[in-house]
N, CA, C and O of each residue as an XYZ file, in Angstrom:
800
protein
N     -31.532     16.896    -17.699
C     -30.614     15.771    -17.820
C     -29.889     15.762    -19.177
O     -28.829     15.150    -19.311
N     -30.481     16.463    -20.212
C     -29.731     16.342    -21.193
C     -28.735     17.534    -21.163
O     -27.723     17.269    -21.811
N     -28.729     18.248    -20.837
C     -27.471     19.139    -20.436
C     -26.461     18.356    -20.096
O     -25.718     18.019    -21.017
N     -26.246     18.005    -19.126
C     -25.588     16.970    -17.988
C     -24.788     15.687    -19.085
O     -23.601     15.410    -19.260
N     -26.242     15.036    -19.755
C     -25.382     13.894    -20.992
C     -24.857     14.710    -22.074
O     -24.248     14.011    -22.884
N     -24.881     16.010    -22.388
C     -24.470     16.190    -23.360
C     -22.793     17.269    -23.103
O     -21.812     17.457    -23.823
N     -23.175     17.736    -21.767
C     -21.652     17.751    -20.844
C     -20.546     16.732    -21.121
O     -19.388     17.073    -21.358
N     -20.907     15.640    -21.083
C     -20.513     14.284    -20.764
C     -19.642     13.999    -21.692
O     -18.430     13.961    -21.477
N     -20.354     13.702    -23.162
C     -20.559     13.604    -24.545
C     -18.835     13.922    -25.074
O     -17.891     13.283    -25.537
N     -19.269     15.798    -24.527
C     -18.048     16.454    -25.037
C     -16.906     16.537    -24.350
O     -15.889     16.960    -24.898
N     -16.921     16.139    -23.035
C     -15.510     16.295    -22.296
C     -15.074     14.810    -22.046
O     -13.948     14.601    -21.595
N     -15.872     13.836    -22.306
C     -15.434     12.355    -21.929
C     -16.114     11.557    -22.827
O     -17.325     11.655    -22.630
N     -15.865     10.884    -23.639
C     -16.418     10.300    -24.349
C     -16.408      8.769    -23.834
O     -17.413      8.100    -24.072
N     -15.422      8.228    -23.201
C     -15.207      7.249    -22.440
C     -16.446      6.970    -21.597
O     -17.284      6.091    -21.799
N     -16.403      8.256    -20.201
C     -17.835      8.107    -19.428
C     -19.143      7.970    -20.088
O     -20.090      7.293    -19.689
N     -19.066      8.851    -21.374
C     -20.615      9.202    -21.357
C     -21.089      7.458    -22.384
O     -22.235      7.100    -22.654
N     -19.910      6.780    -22.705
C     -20.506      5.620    -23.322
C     -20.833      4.902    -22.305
O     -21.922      4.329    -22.320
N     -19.873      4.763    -21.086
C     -20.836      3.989    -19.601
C     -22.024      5.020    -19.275
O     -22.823      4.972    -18.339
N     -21.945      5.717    -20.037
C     -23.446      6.331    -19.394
C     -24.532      5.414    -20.049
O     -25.350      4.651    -19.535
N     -24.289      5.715    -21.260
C     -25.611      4.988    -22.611
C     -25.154      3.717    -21.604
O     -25.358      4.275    -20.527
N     -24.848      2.871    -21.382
C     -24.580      1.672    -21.443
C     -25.514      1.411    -19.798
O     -26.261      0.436    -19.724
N     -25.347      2.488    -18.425
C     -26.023      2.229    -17.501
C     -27.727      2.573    -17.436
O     -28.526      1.964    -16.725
N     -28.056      3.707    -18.366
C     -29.148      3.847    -18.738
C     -29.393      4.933    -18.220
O     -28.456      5.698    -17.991
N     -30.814      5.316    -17.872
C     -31.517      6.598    -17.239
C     -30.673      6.941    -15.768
O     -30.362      6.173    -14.858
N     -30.439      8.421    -15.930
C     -29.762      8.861    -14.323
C     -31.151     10.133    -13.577
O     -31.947     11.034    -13.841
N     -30.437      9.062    -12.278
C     -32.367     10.267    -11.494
C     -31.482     10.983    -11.608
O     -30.301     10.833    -11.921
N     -32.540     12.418    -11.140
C     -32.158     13.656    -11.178
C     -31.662     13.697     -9.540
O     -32.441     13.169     -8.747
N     -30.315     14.342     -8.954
C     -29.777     14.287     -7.898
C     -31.108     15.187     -6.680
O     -31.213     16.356     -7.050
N     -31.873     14.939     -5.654
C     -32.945     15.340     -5.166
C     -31.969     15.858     -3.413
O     -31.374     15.194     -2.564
N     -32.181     16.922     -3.533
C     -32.099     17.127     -2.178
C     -32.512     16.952     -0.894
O     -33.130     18.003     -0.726
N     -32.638     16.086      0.577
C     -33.166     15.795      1.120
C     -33.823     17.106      1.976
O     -33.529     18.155      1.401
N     -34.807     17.367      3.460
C     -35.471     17.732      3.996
C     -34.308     18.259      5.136
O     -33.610     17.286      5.421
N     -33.887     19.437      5.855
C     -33.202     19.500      6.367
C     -33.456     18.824      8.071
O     -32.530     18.818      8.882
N     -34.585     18.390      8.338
C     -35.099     17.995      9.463
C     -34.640     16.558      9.118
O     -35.077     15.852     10.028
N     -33.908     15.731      8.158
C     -33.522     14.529      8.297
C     -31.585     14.469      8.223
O     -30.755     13.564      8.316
N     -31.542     15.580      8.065
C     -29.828     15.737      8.217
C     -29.202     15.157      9.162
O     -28.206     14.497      8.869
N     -29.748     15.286     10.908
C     -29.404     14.596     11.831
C     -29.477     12.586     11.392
O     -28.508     11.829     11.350
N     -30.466     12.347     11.219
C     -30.940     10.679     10.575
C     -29.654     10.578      9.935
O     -28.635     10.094     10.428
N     -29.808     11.123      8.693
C     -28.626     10.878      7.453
C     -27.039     10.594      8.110
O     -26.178      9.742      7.892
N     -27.129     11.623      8.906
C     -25.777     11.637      9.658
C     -25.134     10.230     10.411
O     -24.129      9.547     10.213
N     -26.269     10.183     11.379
C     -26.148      9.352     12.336
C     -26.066      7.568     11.291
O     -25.296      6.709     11.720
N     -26.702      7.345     10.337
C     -27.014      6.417      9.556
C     -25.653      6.429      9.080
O     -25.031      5.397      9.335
N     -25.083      7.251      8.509
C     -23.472      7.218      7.802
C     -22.281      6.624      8.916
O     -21.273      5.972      8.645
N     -22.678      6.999     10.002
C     -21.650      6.776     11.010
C     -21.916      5.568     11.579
O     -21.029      4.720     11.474
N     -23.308      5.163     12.381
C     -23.393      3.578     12.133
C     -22.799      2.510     11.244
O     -22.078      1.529     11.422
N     -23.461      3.164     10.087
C     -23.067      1.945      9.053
C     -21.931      1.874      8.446
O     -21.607      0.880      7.797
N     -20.936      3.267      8.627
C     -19.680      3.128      7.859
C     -18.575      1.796      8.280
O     -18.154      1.739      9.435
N     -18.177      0.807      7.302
C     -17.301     -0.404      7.676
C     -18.153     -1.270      7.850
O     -18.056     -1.975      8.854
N     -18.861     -1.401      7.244
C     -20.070     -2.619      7.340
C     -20.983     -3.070      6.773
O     -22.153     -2.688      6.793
N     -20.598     -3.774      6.317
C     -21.826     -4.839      5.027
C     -23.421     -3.843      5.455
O     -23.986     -3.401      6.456
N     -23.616     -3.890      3.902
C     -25.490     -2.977      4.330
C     -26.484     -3.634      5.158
O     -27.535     -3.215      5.643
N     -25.854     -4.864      5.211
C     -27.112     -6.223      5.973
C     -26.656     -5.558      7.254
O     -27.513     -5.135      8.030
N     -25.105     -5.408      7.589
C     -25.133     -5.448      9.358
C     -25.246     -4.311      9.539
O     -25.877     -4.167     10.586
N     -24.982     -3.349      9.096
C     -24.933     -1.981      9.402
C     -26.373     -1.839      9.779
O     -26.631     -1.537     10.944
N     -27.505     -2.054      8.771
C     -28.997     -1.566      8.627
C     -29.354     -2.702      9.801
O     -29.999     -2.128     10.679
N     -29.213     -3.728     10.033
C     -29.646     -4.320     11.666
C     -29.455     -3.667     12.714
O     -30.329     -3.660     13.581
N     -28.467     -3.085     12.849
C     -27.562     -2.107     13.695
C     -28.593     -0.956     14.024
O     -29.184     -0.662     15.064
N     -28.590     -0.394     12.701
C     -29.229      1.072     12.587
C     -30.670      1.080     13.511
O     -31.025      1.708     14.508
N     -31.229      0.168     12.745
C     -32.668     -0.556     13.050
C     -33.123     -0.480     14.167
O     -34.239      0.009     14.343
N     -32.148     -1.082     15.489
C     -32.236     -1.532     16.661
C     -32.011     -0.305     17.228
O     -32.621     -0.009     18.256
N     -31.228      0.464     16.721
C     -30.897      2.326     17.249
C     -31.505      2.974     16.958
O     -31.387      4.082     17.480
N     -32.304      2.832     16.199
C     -33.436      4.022     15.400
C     -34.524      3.488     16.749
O     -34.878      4.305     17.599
N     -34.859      2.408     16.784
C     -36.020      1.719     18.382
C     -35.773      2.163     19.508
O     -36.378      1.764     20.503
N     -34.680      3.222     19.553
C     -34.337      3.997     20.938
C     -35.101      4.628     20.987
O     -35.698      4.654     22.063
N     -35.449      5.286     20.182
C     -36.559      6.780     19.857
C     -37.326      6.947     19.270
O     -37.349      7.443     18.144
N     -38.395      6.447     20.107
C     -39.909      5.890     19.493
C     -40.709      7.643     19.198
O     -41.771      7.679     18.576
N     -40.090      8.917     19.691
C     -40.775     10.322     19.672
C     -39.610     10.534     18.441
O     -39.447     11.752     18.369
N     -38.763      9.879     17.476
C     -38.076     10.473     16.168
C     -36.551     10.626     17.280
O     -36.364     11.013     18.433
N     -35.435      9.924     15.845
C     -34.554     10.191     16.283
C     -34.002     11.789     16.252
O     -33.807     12.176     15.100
N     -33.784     12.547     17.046
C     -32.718     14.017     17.634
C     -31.816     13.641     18.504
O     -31.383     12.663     19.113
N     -31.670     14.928     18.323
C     -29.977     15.380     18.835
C     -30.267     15.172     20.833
O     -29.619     14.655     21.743
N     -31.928     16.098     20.700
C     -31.954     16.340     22.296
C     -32.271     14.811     23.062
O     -32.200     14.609     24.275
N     -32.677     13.697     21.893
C     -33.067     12.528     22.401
C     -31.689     12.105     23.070
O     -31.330     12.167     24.246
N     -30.919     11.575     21.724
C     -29.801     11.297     21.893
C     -29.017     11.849     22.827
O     -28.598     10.847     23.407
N     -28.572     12.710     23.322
C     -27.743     13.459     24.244
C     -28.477     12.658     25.629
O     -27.967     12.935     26.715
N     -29.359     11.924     25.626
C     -30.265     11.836     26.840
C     -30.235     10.282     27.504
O     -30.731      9.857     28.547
N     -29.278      9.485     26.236
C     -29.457      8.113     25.958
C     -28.349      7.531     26.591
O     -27.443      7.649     25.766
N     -27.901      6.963     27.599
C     -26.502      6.165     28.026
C     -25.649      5.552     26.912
O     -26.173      5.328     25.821
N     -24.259      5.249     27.153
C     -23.546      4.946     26.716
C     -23.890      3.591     26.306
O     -23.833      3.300     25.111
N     -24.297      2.595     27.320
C     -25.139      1.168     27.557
C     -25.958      0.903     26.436
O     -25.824     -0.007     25.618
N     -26.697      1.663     26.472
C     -28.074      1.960     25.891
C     -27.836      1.683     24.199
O     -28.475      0.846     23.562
N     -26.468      2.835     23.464
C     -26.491      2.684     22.118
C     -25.125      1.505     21.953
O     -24.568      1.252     20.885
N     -24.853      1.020     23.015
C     -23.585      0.045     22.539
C     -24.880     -1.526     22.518
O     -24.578     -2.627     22.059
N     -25.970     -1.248     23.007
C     -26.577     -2.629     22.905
C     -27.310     -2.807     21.941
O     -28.122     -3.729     21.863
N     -27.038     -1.610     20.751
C     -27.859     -2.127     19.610
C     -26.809     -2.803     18.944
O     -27.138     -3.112     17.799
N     -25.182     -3.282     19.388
C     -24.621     -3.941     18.496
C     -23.512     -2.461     17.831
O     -22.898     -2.789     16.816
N     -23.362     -1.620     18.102
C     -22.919     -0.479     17.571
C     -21.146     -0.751     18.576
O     -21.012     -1.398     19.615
N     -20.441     -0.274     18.076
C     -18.671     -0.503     18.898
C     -18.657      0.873     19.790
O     -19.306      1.910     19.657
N     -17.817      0.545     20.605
C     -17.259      1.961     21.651
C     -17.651      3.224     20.950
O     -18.439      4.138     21.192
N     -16.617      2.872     19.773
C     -16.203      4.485     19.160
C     -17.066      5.121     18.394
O     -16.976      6.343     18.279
N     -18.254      4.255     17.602
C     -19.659      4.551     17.306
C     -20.500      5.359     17.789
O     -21.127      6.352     17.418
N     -20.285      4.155     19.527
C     -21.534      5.182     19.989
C     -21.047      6.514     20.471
O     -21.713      7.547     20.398
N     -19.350      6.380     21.169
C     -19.331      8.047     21.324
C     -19.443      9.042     19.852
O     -19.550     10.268     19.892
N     -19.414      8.558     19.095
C     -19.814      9.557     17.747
C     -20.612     10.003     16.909
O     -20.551     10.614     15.842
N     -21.767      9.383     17.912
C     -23.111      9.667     17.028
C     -23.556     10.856     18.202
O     -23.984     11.981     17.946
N     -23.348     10.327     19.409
C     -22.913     11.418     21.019
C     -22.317     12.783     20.670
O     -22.784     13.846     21.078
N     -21.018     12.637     19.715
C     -20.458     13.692     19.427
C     -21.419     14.854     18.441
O     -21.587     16.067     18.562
N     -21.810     14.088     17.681
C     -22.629     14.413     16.816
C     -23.832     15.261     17.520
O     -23.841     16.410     17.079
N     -24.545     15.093     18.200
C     -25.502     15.002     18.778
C     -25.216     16.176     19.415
O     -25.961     17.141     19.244
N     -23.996     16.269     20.315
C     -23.957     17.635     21.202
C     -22.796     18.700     20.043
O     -22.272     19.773     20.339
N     -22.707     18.107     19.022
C     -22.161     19.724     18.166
C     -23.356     20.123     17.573
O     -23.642     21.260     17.196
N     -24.227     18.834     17.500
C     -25.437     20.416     17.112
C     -26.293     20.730     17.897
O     -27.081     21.545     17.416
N     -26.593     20.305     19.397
C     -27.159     20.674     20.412
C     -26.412     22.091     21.259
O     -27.050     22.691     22.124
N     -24.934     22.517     20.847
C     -24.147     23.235     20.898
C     -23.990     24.363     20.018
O     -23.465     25.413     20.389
N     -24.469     24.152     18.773
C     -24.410     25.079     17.482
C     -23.155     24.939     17.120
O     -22.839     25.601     16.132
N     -22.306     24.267     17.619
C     -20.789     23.919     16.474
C     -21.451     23.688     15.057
O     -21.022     24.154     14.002
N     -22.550     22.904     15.209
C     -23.096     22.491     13.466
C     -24.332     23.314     13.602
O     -25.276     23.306     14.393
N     -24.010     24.017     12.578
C     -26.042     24.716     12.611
C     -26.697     24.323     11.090
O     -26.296     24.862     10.058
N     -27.489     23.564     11.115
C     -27.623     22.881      9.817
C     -28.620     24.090      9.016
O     -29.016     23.901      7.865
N     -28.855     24.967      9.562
C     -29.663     26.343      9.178
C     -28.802     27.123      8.162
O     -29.363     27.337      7.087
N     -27.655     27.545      8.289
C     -26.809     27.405      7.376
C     -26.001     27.187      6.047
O     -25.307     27.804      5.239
N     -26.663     25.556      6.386
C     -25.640     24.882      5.148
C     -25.750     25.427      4.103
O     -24.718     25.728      3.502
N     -27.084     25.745      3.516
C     -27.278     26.365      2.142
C     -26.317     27.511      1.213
O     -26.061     27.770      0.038
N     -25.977     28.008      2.653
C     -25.383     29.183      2.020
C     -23.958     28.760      1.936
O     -23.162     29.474      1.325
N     -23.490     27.412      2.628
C     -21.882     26.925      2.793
C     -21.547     26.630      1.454
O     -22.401     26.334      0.618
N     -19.768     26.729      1.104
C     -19.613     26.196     -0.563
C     -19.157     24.496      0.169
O     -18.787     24.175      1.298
N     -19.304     24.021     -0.587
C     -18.950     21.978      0.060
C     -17.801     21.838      0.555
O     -17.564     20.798      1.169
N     -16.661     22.971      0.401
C     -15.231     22.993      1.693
C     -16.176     23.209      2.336
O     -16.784     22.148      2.472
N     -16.828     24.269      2.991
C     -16.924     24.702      4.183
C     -17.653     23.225      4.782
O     -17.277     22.367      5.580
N     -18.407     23.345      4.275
C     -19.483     21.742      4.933
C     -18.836     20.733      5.292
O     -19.247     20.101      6.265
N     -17.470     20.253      4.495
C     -16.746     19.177      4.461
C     -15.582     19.628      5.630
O     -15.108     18.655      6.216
N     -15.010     21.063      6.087
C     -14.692     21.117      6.598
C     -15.313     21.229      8.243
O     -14.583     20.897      9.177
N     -16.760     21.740      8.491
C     -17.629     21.635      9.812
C     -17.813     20.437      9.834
O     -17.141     20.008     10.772
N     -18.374     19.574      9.312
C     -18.352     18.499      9.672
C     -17.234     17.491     10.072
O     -17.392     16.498     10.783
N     -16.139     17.893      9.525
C     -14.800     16.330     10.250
C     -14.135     17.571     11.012
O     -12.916     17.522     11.178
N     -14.884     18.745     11.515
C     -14.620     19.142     12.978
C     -15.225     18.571     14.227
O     -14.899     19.057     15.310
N     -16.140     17.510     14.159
C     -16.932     16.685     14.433
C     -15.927     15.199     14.400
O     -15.601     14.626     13.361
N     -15.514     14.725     15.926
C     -14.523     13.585     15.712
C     -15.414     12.671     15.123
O     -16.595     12.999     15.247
N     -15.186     11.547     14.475
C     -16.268     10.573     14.178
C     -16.820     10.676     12.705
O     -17.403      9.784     12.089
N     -16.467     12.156     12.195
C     -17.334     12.322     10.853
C     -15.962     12.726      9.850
O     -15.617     13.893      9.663
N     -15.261     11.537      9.251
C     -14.657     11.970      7.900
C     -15.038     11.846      6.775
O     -16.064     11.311      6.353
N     -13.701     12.654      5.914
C     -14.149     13.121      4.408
C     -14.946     12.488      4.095
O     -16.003     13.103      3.955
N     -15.010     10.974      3.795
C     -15.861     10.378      3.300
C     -17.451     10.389      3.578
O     -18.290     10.713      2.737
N     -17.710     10.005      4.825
C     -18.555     10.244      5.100
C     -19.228     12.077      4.807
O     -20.387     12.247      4.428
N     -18.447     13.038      5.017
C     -18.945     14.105      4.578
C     -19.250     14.399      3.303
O     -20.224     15.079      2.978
N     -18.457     13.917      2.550
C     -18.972     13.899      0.988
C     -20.183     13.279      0.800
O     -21.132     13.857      0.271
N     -20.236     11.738      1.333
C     -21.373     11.306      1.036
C     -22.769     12.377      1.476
O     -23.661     12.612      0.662
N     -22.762     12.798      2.512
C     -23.490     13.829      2.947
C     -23.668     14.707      2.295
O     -24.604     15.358      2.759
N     -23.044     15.390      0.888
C     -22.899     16.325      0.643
C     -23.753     15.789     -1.105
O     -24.535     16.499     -1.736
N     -23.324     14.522     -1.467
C     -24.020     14.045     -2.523
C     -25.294     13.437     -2.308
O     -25.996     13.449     -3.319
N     -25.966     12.748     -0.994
C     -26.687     12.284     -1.473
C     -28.265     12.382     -0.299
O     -29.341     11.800     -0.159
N     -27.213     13.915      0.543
C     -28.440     14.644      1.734
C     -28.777     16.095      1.037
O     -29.773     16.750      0.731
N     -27.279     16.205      0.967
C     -27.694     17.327      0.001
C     -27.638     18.261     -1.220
O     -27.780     19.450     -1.508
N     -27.382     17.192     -1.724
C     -28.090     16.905     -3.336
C     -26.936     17.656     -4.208
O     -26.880     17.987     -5.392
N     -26.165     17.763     -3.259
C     -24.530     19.029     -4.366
C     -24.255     18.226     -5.570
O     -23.708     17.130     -5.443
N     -24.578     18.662     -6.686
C     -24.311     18.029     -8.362
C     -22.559     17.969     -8.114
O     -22.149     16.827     -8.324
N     -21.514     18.896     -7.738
C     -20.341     18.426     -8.067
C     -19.445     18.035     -7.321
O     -18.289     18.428     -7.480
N     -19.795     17.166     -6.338
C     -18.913     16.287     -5.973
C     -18.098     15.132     -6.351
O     -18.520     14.459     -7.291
N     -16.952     14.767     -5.760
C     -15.790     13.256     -6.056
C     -15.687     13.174     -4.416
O     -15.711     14.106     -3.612
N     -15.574     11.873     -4.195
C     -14.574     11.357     -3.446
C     -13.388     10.228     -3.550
O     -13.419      9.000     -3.633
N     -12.532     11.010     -3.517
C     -11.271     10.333     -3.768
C     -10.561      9.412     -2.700
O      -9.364      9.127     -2.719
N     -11.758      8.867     -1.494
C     -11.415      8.057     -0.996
C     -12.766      6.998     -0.792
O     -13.236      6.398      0.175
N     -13.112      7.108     -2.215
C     -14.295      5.660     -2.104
C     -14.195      4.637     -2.437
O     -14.597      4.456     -3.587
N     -13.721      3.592     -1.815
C     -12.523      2.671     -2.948
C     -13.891      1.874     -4.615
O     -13.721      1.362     -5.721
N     -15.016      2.243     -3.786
C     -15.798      1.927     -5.483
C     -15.474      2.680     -6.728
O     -15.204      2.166     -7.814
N     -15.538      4.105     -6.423
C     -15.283      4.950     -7.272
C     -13.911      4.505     -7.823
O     -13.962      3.866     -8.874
N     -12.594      4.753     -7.246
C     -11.305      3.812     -7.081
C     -11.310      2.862     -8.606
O     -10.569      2.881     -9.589
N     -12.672      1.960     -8.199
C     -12.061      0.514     -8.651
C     -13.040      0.453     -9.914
O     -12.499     -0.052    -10.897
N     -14.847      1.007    -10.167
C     -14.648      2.249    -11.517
C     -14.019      2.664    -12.446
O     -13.953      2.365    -13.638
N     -13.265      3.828    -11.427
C     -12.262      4.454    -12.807
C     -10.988      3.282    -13.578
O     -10.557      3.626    -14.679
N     -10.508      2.095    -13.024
C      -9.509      1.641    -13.026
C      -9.981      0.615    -13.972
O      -9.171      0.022    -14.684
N     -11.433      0.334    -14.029
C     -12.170     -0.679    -14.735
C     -12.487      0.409    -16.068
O     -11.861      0.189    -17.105
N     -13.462      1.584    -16.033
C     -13.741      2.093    -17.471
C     -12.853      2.184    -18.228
O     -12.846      1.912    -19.428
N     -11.772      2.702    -17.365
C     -10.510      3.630    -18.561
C      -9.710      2.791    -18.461
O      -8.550      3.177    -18.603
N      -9.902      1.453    -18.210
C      -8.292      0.315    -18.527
C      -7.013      0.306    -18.004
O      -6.074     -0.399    -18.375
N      -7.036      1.424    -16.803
C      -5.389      1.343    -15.977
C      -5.726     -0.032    -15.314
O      -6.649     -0.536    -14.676
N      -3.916     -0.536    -16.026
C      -3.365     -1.443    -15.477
C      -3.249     -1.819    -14.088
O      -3.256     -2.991    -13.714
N      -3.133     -0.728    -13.257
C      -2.755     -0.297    -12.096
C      -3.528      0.544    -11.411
O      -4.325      1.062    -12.194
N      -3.724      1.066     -9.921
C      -4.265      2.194     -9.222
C      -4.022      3.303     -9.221
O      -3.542      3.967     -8.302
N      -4.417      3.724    -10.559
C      -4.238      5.501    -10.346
C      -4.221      6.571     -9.484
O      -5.119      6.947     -8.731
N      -2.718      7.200     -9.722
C      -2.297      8.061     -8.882
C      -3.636      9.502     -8.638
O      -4.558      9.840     -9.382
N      -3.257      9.973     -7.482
C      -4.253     11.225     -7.308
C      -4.592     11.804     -8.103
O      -5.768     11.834     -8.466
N      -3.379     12.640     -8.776
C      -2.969     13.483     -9.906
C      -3.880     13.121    -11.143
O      -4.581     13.912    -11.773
N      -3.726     11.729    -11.371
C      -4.336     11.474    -12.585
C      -5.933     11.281    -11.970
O      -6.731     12.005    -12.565
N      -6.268     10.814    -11.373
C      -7.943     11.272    -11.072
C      -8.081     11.967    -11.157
O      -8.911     12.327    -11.992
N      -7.301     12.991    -10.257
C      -8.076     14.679    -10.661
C      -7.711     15.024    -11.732
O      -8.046     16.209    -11.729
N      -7.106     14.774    -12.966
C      -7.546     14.690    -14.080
C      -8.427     14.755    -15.044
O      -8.688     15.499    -15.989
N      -8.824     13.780    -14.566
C     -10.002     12.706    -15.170
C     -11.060     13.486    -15.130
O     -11.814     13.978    -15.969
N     -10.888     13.506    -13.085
C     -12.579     13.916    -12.597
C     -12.733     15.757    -12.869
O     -13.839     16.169    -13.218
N     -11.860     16.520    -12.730
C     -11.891     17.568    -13.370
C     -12.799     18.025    -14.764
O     -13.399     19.093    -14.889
N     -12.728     16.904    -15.779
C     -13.256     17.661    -16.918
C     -15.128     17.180    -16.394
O     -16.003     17.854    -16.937
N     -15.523     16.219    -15.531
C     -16.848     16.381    -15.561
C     -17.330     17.222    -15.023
O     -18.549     17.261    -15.193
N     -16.748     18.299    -14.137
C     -17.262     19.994    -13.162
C     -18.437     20.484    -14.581
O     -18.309     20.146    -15.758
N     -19.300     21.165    -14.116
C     -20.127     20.784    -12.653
C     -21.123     19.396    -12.428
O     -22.307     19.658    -12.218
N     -20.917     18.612    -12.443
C     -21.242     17.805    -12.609
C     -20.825     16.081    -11.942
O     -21.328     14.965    -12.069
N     -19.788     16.584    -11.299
C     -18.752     15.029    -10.800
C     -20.079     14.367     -9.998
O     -20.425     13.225    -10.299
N     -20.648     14.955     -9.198
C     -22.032     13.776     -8.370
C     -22.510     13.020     -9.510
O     -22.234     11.844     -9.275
N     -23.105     13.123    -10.658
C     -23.539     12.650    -11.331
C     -22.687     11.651    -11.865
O     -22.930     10.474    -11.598
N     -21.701     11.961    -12.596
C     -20.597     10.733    -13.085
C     -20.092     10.058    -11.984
O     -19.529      8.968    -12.091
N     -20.246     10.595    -11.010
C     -19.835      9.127     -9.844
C     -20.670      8.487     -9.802
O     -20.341      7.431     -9.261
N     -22.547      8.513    -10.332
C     -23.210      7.746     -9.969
C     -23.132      6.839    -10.787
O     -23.532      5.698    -10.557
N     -22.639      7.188    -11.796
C     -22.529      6.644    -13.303
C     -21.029      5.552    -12.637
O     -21.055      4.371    -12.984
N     -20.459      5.777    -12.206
C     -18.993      4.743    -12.012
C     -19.699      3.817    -11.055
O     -19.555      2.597    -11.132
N     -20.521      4.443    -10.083
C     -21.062      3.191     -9.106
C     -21.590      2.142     -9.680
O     -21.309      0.961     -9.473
N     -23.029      2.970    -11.037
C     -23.343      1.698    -11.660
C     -22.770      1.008    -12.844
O     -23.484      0.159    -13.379
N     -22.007      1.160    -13.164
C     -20.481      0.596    -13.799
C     -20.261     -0.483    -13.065
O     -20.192     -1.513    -13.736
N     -20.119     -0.618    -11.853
C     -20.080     -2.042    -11.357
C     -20.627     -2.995    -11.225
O     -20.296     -3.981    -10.567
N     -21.774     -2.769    -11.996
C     -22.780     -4.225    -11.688
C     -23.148     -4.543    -13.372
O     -23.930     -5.410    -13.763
N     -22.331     -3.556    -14.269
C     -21.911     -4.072    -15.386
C     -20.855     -4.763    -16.139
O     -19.685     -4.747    -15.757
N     -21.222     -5.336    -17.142
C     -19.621     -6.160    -17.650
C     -19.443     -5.448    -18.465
O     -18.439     -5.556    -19.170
């Protein structure tokens, strides 16, 4: 970790004082590849939705599959079935979708290791139902990639616009700016902008 703060230090002096200021950063942990399907399906539930409703949601869908949620469960489950945990139309066909690209090998999560985070970011929103966003998140916090941004998180967004004092919503250009000098490293300083927000 002191690599990482002392990265920081020298290319941003701005961030690395919200760093001192948010305190200790975990070390980014990679998850178990037997929970990739979970992770997935959890992102797509809950994306657009307060953590209270989303995780009620989830909750009541995770109680489908008392033998662990899979792909071969899921593929097995009616349409009925995942719209009555409270989940919308287009939900449940996309956790469905999900379910038969990797019951199909469109997604082979055997793989990923060796993918660079295009490739991952691109197999996955070949998958209707699963965008950038959601794939990034996948990519920072299933599997554990130190240099990620997403430039469509409106937290991150509203972060940068708060540390560094733009008046206004910074253009693309100037994020990737910004987020450029923290490589390799951007997962980490985004965690650092997230908890930026629950500071004054």
């Amino acid at each position: 970790m002191k690599k990482i703060l002392a990265h920081f230090k020298k290319v941003d002096p701005i961030l690395y004082s919200w760093t001192v200021k948010v305190g200790k950063l975990e070390t980014i942990i990679k998850d178990k590849q037997e929970n990739y399907f979970y992770r997935l399906c959890r992102e797509i539930v809950c994306q657009q939705l307060s953590d209270r409703a989303g995780m009620a949601i989830f909750t009541r869908f995770e109680k489908l599959f008392p033998k662990g949620l899979k792909s071969k469960y899921l593929i097995k489950t009616s349409h009925e079935k995942l719209r009555a945990t409270g989940m919308s139309h287009a939900k449940a066909r996309y956790v469905r979708n999900l379910a038969e690209a990797i019951d199909k090998k469109v997604l082979d999560f055997n793989i990923f290791d060796s993918l660079s985070d295009e490739e991952i970011i691109k197999r996955l929103t070949s998958v209707k139902g699963i965008g950038p966003w959601t794939a990034e998140m996948f990519l920072m916090f299933t599997l554990g990639r130190e240099n990620v941004f997403s430039h469509g998180d409106l937290g991150l967004r509203k972060a940068l616009k708060k540390i560094y004092k733009f008046k206004k919503e910074p253009s693309k250009n100037k994020v990737g700016s910004i987020v450029q000098r923290w490589s390799p490293y951007k997962t980490y300083a985004s965690r650092i902008l997230w908890a930026s927000l629950e500071l004054q």
